[in-house]
C-alpha positions in Angstrom: 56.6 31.5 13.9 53.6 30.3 14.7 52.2 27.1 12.2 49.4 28.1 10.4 47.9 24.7 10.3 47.4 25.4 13.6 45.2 28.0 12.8 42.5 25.7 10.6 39.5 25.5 12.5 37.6 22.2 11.9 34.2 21.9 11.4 33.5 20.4 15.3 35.3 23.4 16.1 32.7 25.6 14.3 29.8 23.8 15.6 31.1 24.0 19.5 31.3 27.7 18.9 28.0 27.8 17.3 26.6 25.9 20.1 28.1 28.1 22.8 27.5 31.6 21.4 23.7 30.2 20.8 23.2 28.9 24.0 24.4 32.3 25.6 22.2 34.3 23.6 18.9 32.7 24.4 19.5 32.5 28.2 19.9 36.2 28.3 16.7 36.5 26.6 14.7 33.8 28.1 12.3 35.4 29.5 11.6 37.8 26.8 11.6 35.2 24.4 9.0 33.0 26.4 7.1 35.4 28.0 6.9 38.2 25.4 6.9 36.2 22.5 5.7 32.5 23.4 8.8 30.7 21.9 11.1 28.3 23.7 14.4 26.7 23.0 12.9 23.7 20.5 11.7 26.1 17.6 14.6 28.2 18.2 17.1 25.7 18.5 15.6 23.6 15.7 15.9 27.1 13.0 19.4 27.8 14.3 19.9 24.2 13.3 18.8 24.4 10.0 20.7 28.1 9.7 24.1 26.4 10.4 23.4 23.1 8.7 24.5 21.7 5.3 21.5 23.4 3.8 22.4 27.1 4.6 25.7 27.7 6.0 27.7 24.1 6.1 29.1 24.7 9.4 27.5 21.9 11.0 26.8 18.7 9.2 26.0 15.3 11.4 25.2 13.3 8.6 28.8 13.6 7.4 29.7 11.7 10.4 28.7 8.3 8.7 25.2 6.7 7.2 25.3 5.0 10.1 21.6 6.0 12.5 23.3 5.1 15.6 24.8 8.4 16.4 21.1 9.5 16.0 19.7 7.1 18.5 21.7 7.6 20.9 22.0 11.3 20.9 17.9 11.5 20.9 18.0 8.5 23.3 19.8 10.1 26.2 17.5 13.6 25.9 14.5 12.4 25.7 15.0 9.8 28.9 16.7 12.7 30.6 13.4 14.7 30.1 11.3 12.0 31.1 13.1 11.7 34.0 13.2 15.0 34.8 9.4 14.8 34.4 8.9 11.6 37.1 11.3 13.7 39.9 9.0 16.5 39.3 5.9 15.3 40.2 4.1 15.5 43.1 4.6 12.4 45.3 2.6 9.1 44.3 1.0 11.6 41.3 0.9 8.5 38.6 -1.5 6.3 41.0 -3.3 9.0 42.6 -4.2 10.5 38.9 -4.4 6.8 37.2 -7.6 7.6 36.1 -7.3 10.8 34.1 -4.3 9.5 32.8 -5.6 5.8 31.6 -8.2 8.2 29.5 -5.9 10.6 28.4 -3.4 8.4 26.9 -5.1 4.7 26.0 -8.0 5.7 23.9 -6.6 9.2 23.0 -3.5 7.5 21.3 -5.7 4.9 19.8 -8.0 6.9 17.9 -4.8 9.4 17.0 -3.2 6.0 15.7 -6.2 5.0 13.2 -7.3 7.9 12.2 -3.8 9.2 10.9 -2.9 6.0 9.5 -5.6 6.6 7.6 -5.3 10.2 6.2 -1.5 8.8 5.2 -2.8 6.1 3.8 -5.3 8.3 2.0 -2.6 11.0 1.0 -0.1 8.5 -0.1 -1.1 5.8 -2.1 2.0 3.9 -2.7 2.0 2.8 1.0 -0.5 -0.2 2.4 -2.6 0.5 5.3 -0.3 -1.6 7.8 3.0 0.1 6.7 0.7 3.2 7.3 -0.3 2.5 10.8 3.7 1.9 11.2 4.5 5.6 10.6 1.6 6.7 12.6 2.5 4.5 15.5 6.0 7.2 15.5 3.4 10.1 15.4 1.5 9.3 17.9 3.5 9.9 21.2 2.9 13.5 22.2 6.7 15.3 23.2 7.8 15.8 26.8 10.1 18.4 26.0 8.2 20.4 23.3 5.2 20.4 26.0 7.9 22.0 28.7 7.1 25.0 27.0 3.6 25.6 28.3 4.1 23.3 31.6 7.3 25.2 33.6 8.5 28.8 33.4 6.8 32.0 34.4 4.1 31.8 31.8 2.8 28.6 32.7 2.8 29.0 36.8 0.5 32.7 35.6 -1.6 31.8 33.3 -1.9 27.3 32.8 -3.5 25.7 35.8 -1.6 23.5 37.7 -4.0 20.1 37.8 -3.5 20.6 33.8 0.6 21.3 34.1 0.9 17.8 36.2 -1.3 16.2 34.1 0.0 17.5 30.5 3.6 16.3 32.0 2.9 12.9 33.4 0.6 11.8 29.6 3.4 13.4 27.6 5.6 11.2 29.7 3.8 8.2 30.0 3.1 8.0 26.0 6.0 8.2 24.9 7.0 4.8 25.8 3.7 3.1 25.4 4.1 4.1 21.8 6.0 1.0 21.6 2.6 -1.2 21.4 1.4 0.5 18.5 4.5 0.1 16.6 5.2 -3.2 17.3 2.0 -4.6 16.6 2.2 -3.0 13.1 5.8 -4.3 12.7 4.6 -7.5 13.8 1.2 -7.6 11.1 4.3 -6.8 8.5 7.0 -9.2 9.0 4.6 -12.2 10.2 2.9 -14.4 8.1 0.1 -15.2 10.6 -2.1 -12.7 12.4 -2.7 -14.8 14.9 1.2 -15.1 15.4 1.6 -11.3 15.0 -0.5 -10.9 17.7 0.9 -13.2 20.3 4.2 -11.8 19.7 2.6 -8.5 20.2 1.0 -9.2 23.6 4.2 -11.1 24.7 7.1 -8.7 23.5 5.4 -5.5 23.2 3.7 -5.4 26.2 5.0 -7.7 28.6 8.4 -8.0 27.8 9.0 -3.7 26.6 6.5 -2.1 28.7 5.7 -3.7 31.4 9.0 -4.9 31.8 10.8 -2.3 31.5 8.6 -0.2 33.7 9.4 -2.6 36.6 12.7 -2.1 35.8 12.7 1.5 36.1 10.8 1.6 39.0 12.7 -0.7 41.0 16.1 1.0 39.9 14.2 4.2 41.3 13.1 2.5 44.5 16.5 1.1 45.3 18.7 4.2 44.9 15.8 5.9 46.5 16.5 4.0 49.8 20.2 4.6 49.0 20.0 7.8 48.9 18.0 8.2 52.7 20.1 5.7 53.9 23.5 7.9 53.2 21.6 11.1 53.9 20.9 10.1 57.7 24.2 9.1 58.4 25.5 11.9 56.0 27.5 11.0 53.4 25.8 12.1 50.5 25.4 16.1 50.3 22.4 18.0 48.8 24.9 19.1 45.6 25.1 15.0 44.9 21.2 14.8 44.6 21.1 16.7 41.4 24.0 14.4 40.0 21.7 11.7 39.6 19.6 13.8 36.9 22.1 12.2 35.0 24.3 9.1 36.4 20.6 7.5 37.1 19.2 8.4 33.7 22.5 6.9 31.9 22.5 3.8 34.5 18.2 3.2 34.0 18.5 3.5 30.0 21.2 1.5 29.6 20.2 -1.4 31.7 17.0 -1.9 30.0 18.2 -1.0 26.4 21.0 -3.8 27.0 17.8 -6.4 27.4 15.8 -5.1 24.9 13.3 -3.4 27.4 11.4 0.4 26.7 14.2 2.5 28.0 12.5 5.7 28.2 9.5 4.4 30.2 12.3 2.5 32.3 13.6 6.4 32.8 10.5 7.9 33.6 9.1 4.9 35.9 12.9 5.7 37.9 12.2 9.5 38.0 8.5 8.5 39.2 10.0 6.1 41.9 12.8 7.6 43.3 10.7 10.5 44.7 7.3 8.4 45.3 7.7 9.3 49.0 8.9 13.2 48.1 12.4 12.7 49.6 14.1 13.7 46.6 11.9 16.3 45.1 12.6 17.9 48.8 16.6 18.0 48.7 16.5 18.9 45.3 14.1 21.8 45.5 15.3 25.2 44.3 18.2 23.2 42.7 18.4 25.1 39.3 21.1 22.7 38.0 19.1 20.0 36.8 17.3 22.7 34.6 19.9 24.4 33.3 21.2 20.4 32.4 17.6 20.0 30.4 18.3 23.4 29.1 21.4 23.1 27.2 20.5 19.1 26.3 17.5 20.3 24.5 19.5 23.3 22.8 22.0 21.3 21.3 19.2 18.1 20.7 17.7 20.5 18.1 20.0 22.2 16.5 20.9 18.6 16.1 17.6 17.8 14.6 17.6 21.0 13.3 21.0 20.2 11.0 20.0 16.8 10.7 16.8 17.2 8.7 16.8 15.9 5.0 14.9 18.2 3.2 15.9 16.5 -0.3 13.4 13.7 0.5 10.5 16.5 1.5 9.8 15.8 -2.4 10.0 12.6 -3.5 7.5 11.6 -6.5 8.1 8.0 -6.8 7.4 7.6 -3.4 4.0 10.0 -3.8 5.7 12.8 -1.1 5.2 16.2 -2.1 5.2 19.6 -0.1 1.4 19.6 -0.5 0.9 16.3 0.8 3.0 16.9 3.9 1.5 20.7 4.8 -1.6 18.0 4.4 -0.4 15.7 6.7 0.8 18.1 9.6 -2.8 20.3 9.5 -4.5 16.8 9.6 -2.1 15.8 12.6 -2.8 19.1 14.5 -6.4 19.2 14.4 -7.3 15.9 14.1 -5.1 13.7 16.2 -5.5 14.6 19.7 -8.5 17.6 19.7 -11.6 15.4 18.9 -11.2 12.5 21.5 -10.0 14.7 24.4 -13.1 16.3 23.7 -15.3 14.1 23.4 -13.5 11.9 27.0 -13.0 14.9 29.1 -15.5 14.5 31.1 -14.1 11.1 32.1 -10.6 13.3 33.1 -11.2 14.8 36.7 -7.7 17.3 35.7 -9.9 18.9 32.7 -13.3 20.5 33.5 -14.1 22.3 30.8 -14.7 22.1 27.2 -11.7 24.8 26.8 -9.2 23.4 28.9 -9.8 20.1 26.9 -9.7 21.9 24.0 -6.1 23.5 25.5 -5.0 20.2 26.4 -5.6 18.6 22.5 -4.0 21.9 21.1 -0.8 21.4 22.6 -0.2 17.6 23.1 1.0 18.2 19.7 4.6 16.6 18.4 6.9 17.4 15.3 8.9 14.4 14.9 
């Protein structure tokens, strides 16, 4: 007879089926679920998450794995720069320096003002925390999501009814900010730790910009240039097959991130600056068209990245008195965030943004550069 301890499912177990059964759900409904109802994988992901997490069912509980935030990082870490990368490849050829100047706008004074100006409504809303410490968590809101901003930039919907000068350029900001968020957090880390402002701000110039973004951009690039090269090299004396383009969604993603994580440099603009590179001259964007792999790769990572998220979150600390955080304050906080961070100075620059010509598509453009870390 069979052992029944054999029959015990664990709780991995649970999850895996969870993840599966989910996963083949939504993709036979994708395109009522996006086009019919506007929804894509994050929100749905992110409620399935909270659905089987230690707050509902108790199927699936990642923080049981340890206190440790590792597990965290590196499971957000590989996503996003997987996304970002996905983003670069998918550009049109030499897009980033042939756009430079919609995109300088879009992201340098848009994310500036976004920075301040929520820094100060927290700062405002929770009076415990001093305006530095403020600017810190505001520096973490103020990157706009490449993944969340898939939703209105690929698919059906988007090729019928978003314009694609304002798909490129929604893709390449939500991109390119997400690293240069670094700058803004470090320079508030910096003000924090260091006794001298002066200090704080030469190790801000010299570690946050030169040695994280800057840096790590060259990195990516050149990493992107190289295997670019590669690549040509082995497809005209064919050894490399059109199948083993798409494999570098990943392998090149993993190799990127983990070479400029190991010297301390911004990974995920690293990953992006390699997706960016690598099809600069539109090799690679042409032996990988029509490839659906790569997107059904970005579709499952995201699935399982929120429900992850989704699992993960600690609504225990949603209300926290001593430390002024209350339901009110946060509903607060998030209408603030929508409407305030990103809508008023993308209209009031668009008309320094050749991609955006009117006052709506600004206003479409501010609406959804939105992010719900």
């Amino acid at each position: 007879m069979m052992d029944l301890d054999l029959l015990q499912v664990s709780a991995p177990s649970l999850a895996y089926i969870c993840l599966g059964g989910f996963v083949v759900l939504l993709s036979m409904m994708t395109i009522f679920i996006k086009d019919k109802l506007y929804i894509n994988e994050v929100l749905l992901g992110t409620g399935f998450g909270i659905l089987i997490g230690p707050h509902v069912a108790g199927i699936f509980d990642p923080r049981s794995w340890g206190s440790d935030s590792r597990i965290t990082l590196e499971v957000m870490r590989v996503v996003l720069a997987t996304g970002l990368f996905t983003i670069g490849v998918e550009l049109p050829k030499s897009y980033m320096w042939d756009h430079m100047k919609g995109l300088l706008v879009m992201v340098v004074p848009t994310m500036a003002f976004g920075w301040v100006l929520i820094a100060l409504i927290i700062y405002y809303l929770f009076p415990s925390i001093n305006y530095i410490s403020s600017l810190c968590i505001a520096a973490c809101l103020t990157p706009t999501d490449p993944i969340i901003c898939a939703a209105i930039v690929s698919g059906t919907f988007a090729k019928k009814n978003v314009k694609e000068k304002l798909r490129h350029i929604l893709s390449a900001e939500s991109a390119a900010n997400d690293g240069l968020a670094y700058p803004f957090l470090s320079i508030s880390i910096y003000l924090t730790v260091e006794a001298s402002t002066r200090v704080a701000i030469g190790k801000w110039f010299l570690v946050g910009w030169l040695y994280q973004v800057i840096l790590g951009t060259v990195i990516g690039a050149v990493i992107g240039l190289i295997f670019s090269r590669i690549m040509k090299l082995s497809h005209a004396k064919g050894l490399i097959g059109r199948e083993s383009y798409v494999v570098q969604y990943i392998a090149l993603v993993i190799f990127t991130i983990g070479v400029a994580s190991t010297i301390g440099s911004d990974d995920l603009l690293a990953a992006f600056a390699a997706g960016c590179a690598i099809s600069w001259d539109g090799h690679f964007s042409l032996q990988t068209e029509n490839e659906i792999f790569a997107s059904v790769i970005d579709f499952v990572l995201n699935c399982a990245c929120f429900i992850y998220i989704g699992a993960w979150l600690p609504f225990a600390a949603f209300h926290s008195p001593e430390l002024d955080i209350t339901i009110g304050r946060l509903v607060t906080l998030v209408i603030a965030i929508l409407f305030l961070r990103r809508i008023p100075p993308l209209l009031l620059l668009y008309k320094f943004v050749p991609e955006i010509t009117t006052w709506k598509e600004a206003l479409f453009c501010g609406h959804f550069g939105i992010t719900w870390y």
